[in-house]
C-alpha positions as CSV (number, residue, x, y, z in Angstrom):
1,X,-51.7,74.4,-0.6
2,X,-50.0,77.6,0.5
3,X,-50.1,76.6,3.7
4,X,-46.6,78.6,4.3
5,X,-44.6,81.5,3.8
6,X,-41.1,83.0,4.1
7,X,-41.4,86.2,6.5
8,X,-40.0,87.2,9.8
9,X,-41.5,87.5,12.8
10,X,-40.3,88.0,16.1
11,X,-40.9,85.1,18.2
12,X,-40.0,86.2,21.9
13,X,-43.3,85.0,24.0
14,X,-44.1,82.0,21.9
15,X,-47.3,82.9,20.9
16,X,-47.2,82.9,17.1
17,X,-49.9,81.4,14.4
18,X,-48.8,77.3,14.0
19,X,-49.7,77.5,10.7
20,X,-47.2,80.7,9.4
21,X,-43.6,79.3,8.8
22,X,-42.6,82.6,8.3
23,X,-42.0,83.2,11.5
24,X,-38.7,83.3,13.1
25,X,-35.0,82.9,11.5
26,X,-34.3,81.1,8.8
27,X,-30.5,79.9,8.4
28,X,-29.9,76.9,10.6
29,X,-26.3,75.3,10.5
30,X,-25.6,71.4,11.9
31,X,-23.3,71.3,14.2
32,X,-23.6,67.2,15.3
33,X,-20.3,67.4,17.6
34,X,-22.5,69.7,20.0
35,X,-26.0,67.5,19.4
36,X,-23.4,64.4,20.5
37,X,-22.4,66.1,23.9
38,X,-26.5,66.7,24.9
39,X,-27.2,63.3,23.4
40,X,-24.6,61.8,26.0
41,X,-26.1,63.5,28.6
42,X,-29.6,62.4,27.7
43,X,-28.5,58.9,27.7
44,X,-27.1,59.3,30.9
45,X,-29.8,60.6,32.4
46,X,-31.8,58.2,31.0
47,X,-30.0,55.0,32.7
48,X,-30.2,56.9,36.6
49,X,-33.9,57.2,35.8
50,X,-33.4,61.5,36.2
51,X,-36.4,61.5,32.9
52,X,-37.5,65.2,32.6
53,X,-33.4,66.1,32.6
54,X,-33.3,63.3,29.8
55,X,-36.1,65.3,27.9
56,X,-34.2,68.5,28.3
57,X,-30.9,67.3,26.9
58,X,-32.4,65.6,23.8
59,X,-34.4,68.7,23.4
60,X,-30.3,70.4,23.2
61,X,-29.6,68.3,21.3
62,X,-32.0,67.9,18.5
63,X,-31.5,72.4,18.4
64,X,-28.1,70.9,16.2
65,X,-29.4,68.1,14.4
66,X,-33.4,68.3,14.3
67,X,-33.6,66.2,11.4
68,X,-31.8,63.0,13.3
69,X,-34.8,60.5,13.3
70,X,-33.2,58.2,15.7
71,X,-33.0,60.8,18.5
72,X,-36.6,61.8,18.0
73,X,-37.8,58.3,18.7
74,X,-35.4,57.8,21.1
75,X,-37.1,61.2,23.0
76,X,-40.4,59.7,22.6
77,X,-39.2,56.3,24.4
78,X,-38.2,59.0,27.3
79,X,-41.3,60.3,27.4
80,X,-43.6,56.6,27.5
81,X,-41.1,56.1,30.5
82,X,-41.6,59.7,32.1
83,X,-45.5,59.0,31.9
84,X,-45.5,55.7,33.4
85,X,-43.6,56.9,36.4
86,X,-46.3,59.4,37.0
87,X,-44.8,62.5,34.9
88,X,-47.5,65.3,34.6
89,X,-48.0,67.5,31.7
90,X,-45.7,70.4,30.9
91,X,-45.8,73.2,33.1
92,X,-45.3,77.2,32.5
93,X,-41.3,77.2,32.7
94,X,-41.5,74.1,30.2
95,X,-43.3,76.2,28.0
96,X,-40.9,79.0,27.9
97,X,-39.6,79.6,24.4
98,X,-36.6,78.1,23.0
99,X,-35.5,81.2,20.6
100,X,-37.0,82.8,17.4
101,X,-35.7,80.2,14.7
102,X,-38.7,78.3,13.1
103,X,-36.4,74.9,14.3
104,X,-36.5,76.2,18.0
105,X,-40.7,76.8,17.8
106,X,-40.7,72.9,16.7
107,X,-38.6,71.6,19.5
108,X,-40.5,73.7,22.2
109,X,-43.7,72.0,20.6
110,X,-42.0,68.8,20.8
111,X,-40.9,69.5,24.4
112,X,-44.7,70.1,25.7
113,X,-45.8,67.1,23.9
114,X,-43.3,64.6,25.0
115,X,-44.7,65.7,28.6
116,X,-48.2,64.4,27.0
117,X,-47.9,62.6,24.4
118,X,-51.2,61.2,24.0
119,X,-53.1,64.8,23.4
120,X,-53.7,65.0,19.4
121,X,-54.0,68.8,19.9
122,X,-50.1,68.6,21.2
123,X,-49.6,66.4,18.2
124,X,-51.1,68.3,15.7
125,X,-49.3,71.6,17.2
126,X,-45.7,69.5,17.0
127,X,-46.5,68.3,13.3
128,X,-47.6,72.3,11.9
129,X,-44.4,72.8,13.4
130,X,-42.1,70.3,11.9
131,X,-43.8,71.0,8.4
132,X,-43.2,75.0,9.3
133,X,-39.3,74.3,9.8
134,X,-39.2,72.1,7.1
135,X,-40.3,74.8,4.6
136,X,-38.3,77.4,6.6
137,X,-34.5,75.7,6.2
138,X,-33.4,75.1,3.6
139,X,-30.6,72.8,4.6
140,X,-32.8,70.3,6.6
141,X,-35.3,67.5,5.9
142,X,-38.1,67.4,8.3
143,X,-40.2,65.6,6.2
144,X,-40.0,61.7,7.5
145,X,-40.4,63.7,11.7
146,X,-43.3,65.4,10.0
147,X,-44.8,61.8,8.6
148,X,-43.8,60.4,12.3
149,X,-45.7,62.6,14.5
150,X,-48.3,63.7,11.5
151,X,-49.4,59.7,11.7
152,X,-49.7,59.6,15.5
153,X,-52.4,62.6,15.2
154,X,-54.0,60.7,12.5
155,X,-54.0,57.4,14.3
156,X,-54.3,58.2,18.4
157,X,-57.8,57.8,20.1
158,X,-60.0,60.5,20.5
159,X,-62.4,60.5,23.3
160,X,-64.4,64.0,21.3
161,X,-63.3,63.8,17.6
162,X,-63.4,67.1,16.3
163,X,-63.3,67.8,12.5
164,X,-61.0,70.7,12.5
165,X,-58.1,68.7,13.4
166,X,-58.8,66.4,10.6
167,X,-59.0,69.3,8.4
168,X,-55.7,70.4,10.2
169,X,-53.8,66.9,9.9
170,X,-55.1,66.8,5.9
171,X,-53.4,70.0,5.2
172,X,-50.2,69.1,7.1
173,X,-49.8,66.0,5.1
174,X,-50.9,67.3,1.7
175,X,-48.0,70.4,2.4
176,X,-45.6,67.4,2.7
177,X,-47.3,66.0,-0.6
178,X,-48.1,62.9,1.9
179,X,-51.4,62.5,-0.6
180,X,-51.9,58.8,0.8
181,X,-52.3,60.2,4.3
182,X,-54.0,63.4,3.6
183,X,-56.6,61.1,2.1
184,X,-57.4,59.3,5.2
185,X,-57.1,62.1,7.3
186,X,-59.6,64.2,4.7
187,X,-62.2,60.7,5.1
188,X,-62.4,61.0,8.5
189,X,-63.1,64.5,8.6
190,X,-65.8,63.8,5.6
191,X,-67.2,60.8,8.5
192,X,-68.0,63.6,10.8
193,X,-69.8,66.0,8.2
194,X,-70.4,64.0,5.7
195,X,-72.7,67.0,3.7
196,X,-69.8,69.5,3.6
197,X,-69.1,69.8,-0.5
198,X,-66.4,71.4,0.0
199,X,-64.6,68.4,1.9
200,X,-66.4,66.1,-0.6
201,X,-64.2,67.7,-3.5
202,X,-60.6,67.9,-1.2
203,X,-61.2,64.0,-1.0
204,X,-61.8,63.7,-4.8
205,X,-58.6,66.0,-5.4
206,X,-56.7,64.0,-2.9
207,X,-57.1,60.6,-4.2
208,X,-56.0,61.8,-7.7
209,X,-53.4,63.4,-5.9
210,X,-52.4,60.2,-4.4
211,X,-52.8,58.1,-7.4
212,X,-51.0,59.9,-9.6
213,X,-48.0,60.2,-7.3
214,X,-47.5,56.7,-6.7
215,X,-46.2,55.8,-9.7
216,X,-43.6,58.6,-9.9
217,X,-42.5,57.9,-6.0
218,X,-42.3,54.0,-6.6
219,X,-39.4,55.3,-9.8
220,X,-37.4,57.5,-7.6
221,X,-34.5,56.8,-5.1
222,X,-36.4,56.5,-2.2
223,X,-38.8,59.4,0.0
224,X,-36.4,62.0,0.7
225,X,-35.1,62.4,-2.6
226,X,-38.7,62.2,-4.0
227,X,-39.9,65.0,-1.5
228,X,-37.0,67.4,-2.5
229,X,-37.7,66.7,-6.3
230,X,-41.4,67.8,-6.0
231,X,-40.3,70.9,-4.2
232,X,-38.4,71.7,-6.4
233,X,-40.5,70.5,-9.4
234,X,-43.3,73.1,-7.8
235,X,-40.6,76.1,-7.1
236,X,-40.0,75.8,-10.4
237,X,-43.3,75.8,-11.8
238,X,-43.9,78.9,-9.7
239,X,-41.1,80.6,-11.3
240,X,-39.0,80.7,-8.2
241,X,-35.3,81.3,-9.9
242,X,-33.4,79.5,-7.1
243,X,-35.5,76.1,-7.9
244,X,-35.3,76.8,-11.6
245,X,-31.8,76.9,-11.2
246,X,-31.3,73.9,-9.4
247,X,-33.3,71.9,-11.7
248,X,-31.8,73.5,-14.5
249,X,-28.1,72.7,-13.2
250,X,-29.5,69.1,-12.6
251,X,-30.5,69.0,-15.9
252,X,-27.2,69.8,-17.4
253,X,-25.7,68.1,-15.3
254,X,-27.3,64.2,-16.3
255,X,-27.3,65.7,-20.0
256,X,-23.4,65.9,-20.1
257,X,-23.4,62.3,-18.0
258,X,-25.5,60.7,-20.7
259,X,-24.1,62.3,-23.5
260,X,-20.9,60.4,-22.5
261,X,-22.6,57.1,-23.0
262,X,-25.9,57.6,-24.1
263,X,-26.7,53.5,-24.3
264,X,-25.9,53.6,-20.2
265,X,-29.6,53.0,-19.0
266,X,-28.9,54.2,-15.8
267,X,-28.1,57.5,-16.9
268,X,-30.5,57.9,-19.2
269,X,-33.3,57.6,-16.2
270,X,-31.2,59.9,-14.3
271,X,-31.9,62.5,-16.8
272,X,-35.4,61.7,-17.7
273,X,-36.0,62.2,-13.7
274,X,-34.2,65.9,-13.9
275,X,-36.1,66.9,-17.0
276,X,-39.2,65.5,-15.3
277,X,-38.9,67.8,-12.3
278,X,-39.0,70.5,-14.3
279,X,-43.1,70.0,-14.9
280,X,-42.7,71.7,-18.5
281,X,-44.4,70.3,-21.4
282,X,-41.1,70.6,-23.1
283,X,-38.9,68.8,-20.8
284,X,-41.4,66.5,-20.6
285,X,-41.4,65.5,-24.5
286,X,-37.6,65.3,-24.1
287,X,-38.2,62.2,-21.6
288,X,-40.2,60.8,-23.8
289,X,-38.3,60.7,-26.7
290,X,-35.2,59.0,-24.1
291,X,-37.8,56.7,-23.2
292,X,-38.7,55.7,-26.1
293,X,-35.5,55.4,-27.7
294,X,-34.5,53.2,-24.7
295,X,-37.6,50.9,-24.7
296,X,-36.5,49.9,-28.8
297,X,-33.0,49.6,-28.0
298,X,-33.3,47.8,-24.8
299,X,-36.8,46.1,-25.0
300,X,-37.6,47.1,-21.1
301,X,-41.0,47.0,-21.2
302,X,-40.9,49.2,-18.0
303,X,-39.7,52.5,-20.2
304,X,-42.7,52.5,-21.8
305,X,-44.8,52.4,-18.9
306,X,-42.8,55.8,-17.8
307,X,-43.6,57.3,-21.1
308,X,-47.7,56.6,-20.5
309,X,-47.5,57.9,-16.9
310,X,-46.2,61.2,-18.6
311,X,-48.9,61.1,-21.1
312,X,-51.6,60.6,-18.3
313,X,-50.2,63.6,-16.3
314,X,-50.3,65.7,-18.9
315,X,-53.9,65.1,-19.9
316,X,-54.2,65.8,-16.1
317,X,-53.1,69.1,-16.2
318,X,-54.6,69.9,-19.5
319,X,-57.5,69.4,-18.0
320,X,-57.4,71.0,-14.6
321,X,-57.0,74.7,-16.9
322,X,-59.2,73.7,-18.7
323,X,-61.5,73.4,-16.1
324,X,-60.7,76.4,-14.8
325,X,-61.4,78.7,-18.4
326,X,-64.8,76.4,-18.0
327,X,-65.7,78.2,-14.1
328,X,-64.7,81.2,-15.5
329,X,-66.4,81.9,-18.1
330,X,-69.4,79.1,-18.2
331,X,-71.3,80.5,-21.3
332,X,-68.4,80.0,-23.6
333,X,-69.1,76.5,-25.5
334,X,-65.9,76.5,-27.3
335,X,-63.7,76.0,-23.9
336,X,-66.5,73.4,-22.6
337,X,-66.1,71.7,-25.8
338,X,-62.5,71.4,-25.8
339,X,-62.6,70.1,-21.8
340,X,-65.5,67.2,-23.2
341,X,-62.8,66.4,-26.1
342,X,-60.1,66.5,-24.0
343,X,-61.9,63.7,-21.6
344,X,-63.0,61.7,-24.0
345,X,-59.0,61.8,-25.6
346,X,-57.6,60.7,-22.0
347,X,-60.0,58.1,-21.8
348,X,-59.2,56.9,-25.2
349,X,-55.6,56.8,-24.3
350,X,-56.1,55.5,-20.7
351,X,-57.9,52.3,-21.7
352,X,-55.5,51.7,-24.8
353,X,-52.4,52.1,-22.1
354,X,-53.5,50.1,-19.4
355,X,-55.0,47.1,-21.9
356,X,-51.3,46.8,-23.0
357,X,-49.8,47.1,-19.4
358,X,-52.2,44.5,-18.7
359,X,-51.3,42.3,-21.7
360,X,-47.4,42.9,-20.4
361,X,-48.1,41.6,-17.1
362,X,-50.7,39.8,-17.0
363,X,-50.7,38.4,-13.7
364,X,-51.3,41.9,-11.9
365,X,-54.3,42.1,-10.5
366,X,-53.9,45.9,-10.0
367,X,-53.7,46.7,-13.6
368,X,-56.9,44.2,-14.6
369,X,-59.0,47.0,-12.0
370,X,-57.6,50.1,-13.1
371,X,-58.5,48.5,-16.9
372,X,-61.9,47.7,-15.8
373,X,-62.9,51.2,-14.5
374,X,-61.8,52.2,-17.9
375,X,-64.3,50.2,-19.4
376,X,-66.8,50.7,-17.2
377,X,-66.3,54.3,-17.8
378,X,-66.6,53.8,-21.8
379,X,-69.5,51.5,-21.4
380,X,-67.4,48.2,-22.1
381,X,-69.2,46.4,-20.0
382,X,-69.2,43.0,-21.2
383,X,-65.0,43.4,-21.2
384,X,-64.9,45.4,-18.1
385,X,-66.7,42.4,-16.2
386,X,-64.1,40.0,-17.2
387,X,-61.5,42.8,-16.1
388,X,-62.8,43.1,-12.7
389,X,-63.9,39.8,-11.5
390,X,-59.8,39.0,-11.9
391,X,-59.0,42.2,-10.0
392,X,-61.7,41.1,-7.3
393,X,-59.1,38.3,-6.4
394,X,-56.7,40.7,-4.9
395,X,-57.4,41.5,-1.4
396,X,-56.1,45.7,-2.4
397,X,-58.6,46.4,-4.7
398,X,-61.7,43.5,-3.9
399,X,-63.2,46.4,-2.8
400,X,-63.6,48.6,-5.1
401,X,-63.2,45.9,-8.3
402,X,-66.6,44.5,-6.9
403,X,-68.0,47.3,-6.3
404,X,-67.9,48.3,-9.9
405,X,-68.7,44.9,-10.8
406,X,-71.7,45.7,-9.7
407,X,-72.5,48.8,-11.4
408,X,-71.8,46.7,-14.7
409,X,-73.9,44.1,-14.0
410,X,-76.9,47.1,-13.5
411,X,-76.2,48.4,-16.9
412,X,-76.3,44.9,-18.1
413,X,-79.7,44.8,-16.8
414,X,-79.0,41.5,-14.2
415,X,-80.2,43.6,-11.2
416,X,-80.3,39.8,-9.4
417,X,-76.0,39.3,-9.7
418,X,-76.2,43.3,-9.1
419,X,-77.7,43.0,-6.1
420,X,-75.6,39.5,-4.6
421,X,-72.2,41.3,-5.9
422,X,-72.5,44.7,-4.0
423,X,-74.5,43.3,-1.1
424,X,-71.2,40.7,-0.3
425,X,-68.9,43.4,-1.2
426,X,-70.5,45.8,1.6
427,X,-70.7,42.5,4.2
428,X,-67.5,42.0,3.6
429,X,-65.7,45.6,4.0
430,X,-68.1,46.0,7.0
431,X,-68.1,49.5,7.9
432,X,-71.3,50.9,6.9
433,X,-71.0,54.2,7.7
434,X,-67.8,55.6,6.0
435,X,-68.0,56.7,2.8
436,X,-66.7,53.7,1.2
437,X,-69.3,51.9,3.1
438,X,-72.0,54.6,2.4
439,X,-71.4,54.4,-1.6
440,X,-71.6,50.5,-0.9
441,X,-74.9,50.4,0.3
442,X,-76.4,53.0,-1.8
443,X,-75.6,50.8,-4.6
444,X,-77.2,47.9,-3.0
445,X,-80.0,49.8,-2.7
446,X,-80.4,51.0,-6.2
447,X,-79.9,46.9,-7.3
448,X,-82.2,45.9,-4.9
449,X,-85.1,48.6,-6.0
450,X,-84.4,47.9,-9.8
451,X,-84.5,44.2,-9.2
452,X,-87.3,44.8,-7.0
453,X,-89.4,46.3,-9.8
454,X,-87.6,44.3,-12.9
455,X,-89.3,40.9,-10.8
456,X,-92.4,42.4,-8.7
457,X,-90.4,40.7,-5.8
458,X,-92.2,42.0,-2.7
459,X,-89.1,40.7,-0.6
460,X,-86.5,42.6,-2.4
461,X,-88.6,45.5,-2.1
462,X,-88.7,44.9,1.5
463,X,-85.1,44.9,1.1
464,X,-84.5,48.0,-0.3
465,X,-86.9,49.6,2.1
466,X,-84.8,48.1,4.7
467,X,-81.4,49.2,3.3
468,X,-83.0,52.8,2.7
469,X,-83.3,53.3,6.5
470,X,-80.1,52.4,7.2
471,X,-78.5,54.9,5.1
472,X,-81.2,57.4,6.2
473,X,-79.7,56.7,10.4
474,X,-76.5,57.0,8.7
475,X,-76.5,60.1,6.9
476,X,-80.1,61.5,5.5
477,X,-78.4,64.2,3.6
478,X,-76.4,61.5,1.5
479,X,-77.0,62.1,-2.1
480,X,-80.6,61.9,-3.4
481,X,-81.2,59.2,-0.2
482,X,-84.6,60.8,1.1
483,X,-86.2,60.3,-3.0
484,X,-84.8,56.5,-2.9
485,X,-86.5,55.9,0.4
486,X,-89.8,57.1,-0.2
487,X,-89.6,55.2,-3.4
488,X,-88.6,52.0,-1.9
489,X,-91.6,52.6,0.3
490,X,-94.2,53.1,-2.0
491,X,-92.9,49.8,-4.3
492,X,-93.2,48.0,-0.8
493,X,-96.8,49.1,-0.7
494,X,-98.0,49.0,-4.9
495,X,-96.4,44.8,-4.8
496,X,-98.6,44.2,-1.4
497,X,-101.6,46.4,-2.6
């Protein structure tokens, strides 16, 4: 999301937008031999008990070194002790503004938070900020302050819940391409308005997001590095010259490396990771064709893995245009056509990849669900039940592996082992009213009505009936919810008639 830009704005009462990291000066320069002399002080303070002067010299401090993770922790540690001792929230002179840098607005938002530190609206303030100065300096890394504090707002109590700080906390993390987070933050503002479509779709994007990413962040040196890479992978894409340049300079860079020993594995990913920042179909056949040379020559089985994660991303973003000539011009068959075939060719290539990861390493359970949605999905039922009753045995993806365990044994027509599969699966994730939980019980409901009417079991059909008015207390706008229970209702009263 373009959450953020890159113009000035004077900053002299404090009172800007959060969400604009334009504002203020860009430019910031370390200098850690000053943050040292107010970090000293603060730990001073800290041992004759003087808190609030303890705040204000880490607040110095971190002005020369705001990316130093220890210090920030080591503020908040000041601040459980300042509020245990009686310390009251910040007052107007704490609120006075630090200067006009996009670093200074953070720390002053840091500043009245550490006074009260369990207020998500102080949080959320403190993390628009940190993301803000991250995007404003170039030569800082706010990223793991901004997953810090970005995780308290997502985790603390709330007495009143309120939906636009979930909305809030989803768009600071998905800025940070924290997909993983924004995902839980966008579920629980989908728990509070659970009709709102457009909330419904950010989820959907989000967990592909998240998905897709995990693969890639698992391959990389660690979450910095991977955050820098995507920014620069999406400057890039943008056309921004100074990312292009970068990349490109990285590129030539591991090119000259490998070319000096091009059966060095290690450099050979190196450069597959530079031309992979690039997110250009060419630089992305390039890896492949290193990949694949590497996989023969070495018989690491992981390479080819890399080279089917490419291929699946780039069916991603084939599609997503497509999808977009579709919207815009709905009446033209040829570009709906081409999205169907384009589907159908993912899918194809999707199950063919992830049968072989499967038969590579066969002992992860992971990799037998994500193979049995794909057969699910291409009406392999028979195989995809074999898939996900192994996947059901690990506790990540039990879940979701029974779940569609269930849907397969609908389409088999056993509505009975439908309806004992889904109905332990939602006892045992026991939250009814999220909308894992909500998908859960729908499905029981839909086995219990079909088994219901497959057996003319009056219990079952008491069941359903039963199982409709939960989901009706829980959410009576949820999908076609209202038709199911008057239908459950009226089998009820047809099997006692």
């Amino acid at each position: 999301m373009a959450l953020f830009g890159k113009k000035k704005k004077d900053d002299s009462d404090g009172n800007d937008d959060p969400g604009d990291s334009s504002a203020g000066v860009s430019g910031f320069t370390r200098d850690e031999r000053k943050a040292r002399k107010f970090f000293d002080h603060a730990e001073v303070a800290v041992d004759k008990n003087s808190l609030e002067f303890a705040v204000e010299m880490y607040i110095s401090g971190l002005r020369f070194d705001p990316d130093n993770m220890t210090r920030h922790e080591q503020l908040f540690s000041v601040a459980q002790r300042r509020k245990a001792a009686g310390g009251k929230k910040a007052g107007s002179k704490d609120k006075k503004s630090l200067g006009p840098s996009a670093v200074d607005k953070m720390l002053r938002a840091e500043k009245i938070w550490a006074y009260d530190f369990t207020d998500q609206d102080g949080m959320i303030e403190f993390f628009s900020r940190t993301v803000a100065a991250n995007t404003a300096e170039a030569n800082l890394d706010l990223t793991d302050i901004g997953e810090w504090i970005g995780t308290m707002a997502l985790e603390v109590p709330t007495a009143k819940p309120k939906v636009k700080n979930w909305l809030k906390i989803r768009d600071l993390f998905e800025a940070l391409e924290l997909y993983d987070k924004a995902v839980l933050a966008c579920r629980k503002a989908l728990n509070m308005d659970s009709s709102n479509d457009a909330v419904q779709q950010s989820l959907k994007d989000l967990e592909a997001q998240a998905y897709s990413s995990k693969s890639t962040a698992t391959q990389k040196g660690g979450f910095r590095e991977n955050i820098k890479d995507k920014d620069f992978a999406a400057e890039a894409a943008s056309g921004s010259s100074r990312a292009e340049s970068k990349v490109d300079q990285a590129i030539n860079a591991r090119r000259e490396e490998y070319e000096e020993d091009p059966e060095d594995l290690d450099r050979v990913k190196k450069l597959v990771d530079a031309l992979l920042k690039k997110g250009a179909f060419d630089e992305d056949e390039q890896a492949m064709k290193l990949l694949a040379r590497a996989h023969e020559d070495s018989g690491q089985y992981i390479f080819k893995v890399r080279i089917g994660d490419i291929r699946m991303k780039q069916f991603t973003r084939e599609l997503r245009q497509l999808k977009q000539f579709v919207d815009a011009a709905p009446d033209d068959d040829s570009y709906r056509e081409r999205y169907n075939d384009t589907r159908k060719e993912k899918m194809a290539f999707e199950l063919e990849e992830y049968a072989d990861r499967v038969k590579n390493y066969p002992t992860d359970l992971r990799l037998k669900y994500e193979l049995g949605r794909r057969q699910f999905a291409t009406k392999q039922f028979d195989d995809a039940i074999g898939s996900l009753q192994q996947a059901s045995e690990d506790p990540k993806s039990r879940t979701a592996a029974r779940m569609f365990l269930g849907r397969c044994f609908m389409e088999k027509g056993w509505f009975d082992e439908a309806v004992e599969t889904i109905s332990n699966a939602a006892e045992a994730y026991g939250i009814p009213d999220d909308a894992t939980g909500k998908e859960l019980n729908y499905d029981k409901l839909r086995a219990q009505l079909a088994a219901a009417e497959n057996n003319s079991d009056l219990d079952m059909a008491e069941a359903a009936a039963k199982t409709a008015s939960e989901i009706v207390r829980a959410d009576i706008g949820y999908k076609n919810i209202r038709e199911l229970k008057t239908q459950s209702a009226e089998l009820v009263k047809k099997l006692k008639g």
